[in-house]
N, C-alpha and C positions, 0 to 999 in steps of 0.2 A: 387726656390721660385716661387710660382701661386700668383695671384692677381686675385680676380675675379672683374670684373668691367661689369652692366648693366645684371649680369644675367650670362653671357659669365666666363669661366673661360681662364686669357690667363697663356699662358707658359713664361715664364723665359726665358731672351737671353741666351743663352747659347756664351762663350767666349772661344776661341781656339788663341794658340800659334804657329805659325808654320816658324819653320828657315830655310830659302831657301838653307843656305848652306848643308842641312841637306838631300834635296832633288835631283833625278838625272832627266836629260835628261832638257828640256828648259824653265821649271818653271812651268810646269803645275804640279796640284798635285786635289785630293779628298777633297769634305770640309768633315771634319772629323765626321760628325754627320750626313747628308743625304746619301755621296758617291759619290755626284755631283761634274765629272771633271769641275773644274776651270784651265781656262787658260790666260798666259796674251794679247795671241792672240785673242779672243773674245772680240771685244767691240761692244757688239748689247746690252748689261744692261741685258740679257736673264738668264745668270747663278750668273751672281754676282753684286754689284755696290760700288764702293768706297766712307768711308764714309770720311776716312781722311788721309792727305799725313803726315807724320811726319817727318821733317825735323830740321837739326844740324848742325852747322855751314855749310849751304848753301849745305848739304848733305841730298840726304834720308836717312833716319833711319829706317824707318818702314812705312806699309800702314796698314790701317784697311778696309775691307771688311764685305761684306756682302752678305749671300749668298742668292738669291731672291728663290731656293725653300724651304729652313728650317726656315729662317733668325737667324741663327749662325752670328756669330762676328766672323772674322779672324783675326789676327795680326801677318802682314806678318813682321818677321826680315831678319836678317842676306845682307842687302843690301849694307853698309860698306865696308864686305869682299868680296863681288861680286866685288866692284869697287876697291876694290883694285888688282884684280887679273889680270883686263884689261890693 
C-alpha cells in the first residue's frame, strides 16, 4: 500500500516475523528486506531501534523493531523457549 502525501509518494511499512528459535549462533540475524546485520549487541540506534517490548505474565514474549536503514518492522518471537532452555 503507497500513500501519497504532499506530492511525495511514501512506501508501506513493510512487517516481518522472525523466530529466534529458528535462528543459529547468538541472535544476530539480517533484516529481511534490506540485508542489514542486526544485532542485540549494537546499541548505538545505528541499525535498528525498539519500538515495543511485549510482554506476559511478567515474561517477554516478543520485541518489535525497527530497522533505521529500510524502516521494515520486525517481530522478534520465540523468547519463552529461549528462557526456558536456560
Amino acid at each position: 500500500m503507497k500513500r501519497q502525501v504532499g506530492g511525495q509518494k511514501m512506501q508501506a511499512t513493510k512487517l516481518f516475523t522472525i523466530d529466534l528459535t529458528k535462528i543459529r549462533g547468538k541472535g544476530d540475524f539480517s533484516c529481511p528486506k534490506c540485508g542489514v546485520k542486526i544485532s542485540p549487541n549494537e546499541k548505538t540506534g545505528r541499525t535498528y531501534r525498539i519500538l515495543e517490548a511485549v510482554m506476559k505474565q511478567n515474561q517477554l514474549e516478543g520485541i518489535m523493531l525497527q530497522c533505521s536503514r529500510c524502516d521494515s518492522q520486525i517481530h522478534l518471537t520465540g523468547f519463552r523457549a529461549l528462557n526456558m532452555t536456560r
